[in-house]
C-alpha positions as CSV (number, residue, x, y, z in Angstrom):
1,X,63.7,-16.2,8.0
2,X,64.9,-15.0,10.8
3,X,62.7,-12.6,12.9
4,X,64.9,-11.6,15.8
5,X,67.4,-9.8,13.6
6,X,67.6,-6.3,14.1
7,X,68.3,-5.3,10.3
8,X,65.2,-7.3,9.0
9,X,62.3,-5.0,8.4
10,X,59.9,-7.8,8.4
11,X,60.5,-8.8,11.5
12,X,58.7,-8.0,15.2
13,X,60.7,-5.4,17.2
14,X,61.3,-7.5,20.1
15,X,59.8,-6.1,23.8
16,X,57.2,-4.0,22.0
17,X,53.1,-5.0,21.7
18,X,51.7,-5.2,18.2
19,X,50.0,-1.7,17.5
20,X,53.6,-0.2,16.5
21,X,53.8,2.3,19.7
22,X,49.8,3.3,20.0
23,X,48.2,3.1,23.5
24,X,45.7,0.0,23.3
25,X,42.8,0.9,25.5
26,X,40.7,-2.0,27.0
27,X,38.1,-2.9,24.4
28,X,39.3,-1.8,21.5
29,X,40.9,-3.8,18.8
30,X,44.4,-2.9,17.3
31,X,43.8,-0.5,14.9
32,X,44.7,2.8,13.5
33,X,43.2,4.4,16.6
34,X,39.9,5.6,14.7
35,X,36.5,4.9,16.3
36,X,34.4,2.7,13.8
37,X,31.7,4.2,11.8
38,X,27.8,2.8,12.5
39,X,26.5,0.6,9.5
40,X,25.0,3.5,7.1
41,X,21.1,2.7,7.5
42,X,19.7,2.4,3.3
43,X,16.3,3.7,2.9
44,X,13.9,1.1,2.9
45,X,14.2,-1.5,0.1
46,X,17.2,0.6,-1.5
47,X,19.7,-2.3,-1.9
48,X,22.6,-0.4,-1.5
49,X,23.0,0.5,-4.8
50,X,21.1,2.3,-7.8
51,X,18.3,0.6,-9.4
52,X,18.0,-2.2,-6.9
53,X,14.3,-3.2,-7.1
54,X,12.4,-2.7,-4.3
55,X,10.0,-5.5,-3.2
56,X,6.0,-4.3,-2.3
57,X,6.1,-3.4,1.5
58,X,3.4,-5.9,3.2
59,X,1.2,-3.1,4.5
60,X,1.1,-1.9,0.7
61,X,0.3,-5.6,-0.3
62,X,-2.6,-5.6,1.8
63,X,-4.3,-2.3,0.9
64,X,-4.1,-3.5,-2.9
65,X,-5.5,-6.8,-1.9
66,X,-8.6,-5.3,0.3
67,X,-9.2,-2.5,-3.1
68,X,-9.6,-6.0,-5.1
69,X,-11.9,-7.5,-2.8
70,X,-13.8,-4.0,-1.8
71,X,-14.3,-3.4,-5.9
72,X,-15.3,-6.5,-6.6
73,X,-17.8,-6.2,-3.9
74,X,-19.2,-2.9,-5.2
75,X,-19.4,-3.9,-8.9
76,X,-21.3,-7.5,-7.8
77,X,-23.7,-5.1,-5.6
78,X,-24.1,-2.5,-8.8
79,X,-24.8,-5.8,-10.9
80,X,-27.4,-6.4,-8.0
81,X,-28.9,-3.7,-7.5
82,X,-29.8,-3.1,-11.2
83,X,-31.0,-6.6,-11.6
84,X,-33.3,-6.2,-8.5
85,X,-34.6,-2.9,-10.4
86,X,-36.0,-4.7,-13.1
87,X,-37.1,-7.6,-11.3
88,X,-39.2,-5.3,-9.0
89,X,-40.0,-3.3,-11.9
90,X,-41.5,-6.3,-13.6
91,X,-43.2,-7.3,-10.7
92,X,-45.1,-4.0,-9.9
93,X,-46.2,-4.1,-13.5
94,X,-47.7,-7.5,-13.2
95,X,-49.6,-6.6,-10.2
96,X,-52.2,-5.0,-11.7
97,X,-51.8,-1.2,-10.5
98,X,-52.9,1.5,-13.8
99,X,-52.3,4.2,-11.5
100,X,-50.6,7.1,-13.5
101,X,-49.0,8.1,-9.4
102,X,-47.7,4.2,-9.0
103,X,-46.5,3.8,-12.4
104,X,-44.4,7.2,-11.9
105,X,-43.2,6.2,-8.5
106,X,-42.1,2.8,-9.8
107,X,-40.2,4.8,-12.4
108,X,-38.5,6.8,-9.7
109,X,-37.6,3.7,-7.9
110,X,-36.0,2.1,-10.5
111,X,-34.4,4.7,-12.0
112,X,-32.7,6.1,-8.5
113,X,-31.7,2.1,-8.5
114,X,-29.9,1.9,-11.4
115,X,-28.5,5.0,-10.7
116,X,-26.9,4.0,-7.3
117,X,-25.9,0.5,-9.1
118,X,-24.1,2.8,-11.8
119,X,-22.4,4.8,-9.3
120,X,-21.3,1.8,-7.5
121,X,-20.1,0.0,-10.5
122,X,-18.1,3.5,-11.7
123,X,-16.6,3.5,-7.9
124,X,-15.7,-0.3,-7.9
125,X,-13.8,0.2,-11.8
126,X,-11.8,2.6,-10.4
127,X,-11.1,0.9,-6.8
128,X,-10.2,-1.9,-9.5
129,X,-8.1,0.3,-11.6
130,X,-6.1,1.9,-8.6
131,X,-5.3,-1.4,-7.2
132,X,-3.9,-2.4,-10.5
133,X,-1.6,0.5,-10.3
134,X,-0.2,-0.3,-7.3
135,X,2.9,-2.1,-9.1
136,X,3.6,0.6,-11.2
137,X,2.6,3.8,-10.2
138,X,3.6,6.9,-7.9
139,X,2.7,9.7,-5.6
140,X,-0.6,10.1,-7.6
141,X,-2.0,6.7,-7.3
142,X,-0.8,7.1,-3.3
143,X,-2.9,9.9,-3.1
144,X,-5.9,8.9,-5.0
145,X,-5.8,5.4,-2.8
146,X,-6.3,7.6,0.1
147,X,-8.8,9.5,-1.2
148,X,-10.9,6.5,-2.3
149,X,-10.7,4.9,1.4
150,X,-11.9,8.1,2.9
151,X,-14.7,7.9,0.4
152,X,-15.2,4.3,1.5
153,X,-15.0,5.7,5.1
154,X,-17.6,8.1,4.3
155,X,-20.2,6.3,2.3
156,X,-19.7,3.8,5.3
157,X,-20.7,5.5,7.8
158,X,-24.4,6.4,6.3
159,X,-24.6,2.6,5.8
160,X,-23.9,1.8,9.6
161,X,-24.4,-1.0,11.0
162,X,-24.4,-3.0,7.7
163,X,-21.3,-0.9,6.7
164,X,-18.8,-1.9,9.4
165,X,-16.9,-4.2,7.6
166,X,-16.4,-1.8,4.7
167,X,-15.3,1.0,6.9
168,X,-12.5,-0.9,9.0
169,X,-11.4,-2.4,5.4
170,X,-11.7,1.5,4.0
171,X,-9.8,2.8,7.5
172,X,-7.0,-0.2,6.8
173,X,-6.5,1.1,2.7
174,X,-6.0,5.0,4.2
175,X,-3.3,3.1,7.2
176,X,-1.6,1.1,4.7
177,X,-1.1,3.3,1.8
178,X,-0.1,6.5,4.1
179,X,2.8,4.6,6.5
180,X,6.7,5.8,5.8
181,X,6.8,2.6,4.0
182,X,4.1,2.9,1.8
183,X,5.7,6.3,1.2
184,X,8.8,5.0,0.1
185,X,7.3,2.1,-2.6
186,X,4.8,4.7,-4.2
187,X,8.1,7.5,-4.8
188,X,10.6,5.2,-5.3
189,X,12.6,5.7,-8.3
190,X,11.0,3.9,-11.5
191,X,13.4,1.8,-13.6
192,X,13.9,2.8,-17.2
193,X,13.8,0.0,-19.5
């Protein structure tokens, strides 16, 4: 091997720096003389290629936990309510009153009772059924999340002071769920299997 030899075209060309006759400009390394490209940016949770699966963003993780825990709370207080009906139902009987106006305004009661327990039971199956979605499902079950914390909000505020806690935890679903990256996990592409 002999790189001095002028007919070798292996060789280095002796006097000349590497770069083969380009201008090296401070900073740069020896190249082609193109500037480099910036890293291409992948949408959130893309993996760089088609049909990567894309893990649950933590702000979507958390709304679904706090529909568990605000359903669950609202079918235990339906449960509650409508056992509290009869019980006070039972107990107004027992007390003696014949009235025909307290026996029709103990009907009321209890039956605008189990009404609001039913209501709250119907509103805590579907909190329960949306948060079950959250794995699977799309720009519908986004939207219907959002709707159901604004409820939340809503039927929080006539409940103030007692319904604080359920109107930050219904302000935190609406947060959550409507972020860019919530965006992105509920219209993500769904794998076909």
């Amino acid at each position: 091997m002999s790189f001095g030899e002028p007919n070798n075209p292996y060789g280095q060309p002796q006097g000349q720096q590497p770069g083969y006759g380009y201008p090296q400009q401070q900073g740069q390394q020896p190249g082609y003389g193109y500037p480099q490209a910036p890293p291409i940016q992948q949408p959130y949770g893309a993996g760089g290629y088609p049909g990567a699966v894309m893990e649950m963003p933590g702000g979507v993780k958390s709304a679904r936990v706090i529909l568990w825990i605000l359903s669950s709370l609202n079918v235990i207080g339906a449960l509650a309510v409508i056992a509290i009906s009869f019980t006070l139902e039972s107990e107004l009987s027992n007390s003696g009153a014949t009235s025909a106006e307290a026996d029709a305004f103990a009907d009321l009661g209890q039956g605008l009772m189990i009404g609001v327990g039913i209501f709250s039971a119907i509103v805590g199956a579907l909190g329960m059924v949306l948060a079950a979605k959250f794995k699977s499902g799309g720009s519908g079950v986004r939207v219907c999340t959002i709707v159901y914390g604004s409820f939340m909000v809503l039927f929080s505020i006539f409940s103030l002071p007692a319904g604080i806690i359920s109107l930050v935890l219904g302000i935190l679903i609406i947060v959550f769920v409507a972020k860019a990256d919530g965006a992105a996990w509920f219209n993500r592409q769904k794998q076909q299997y």
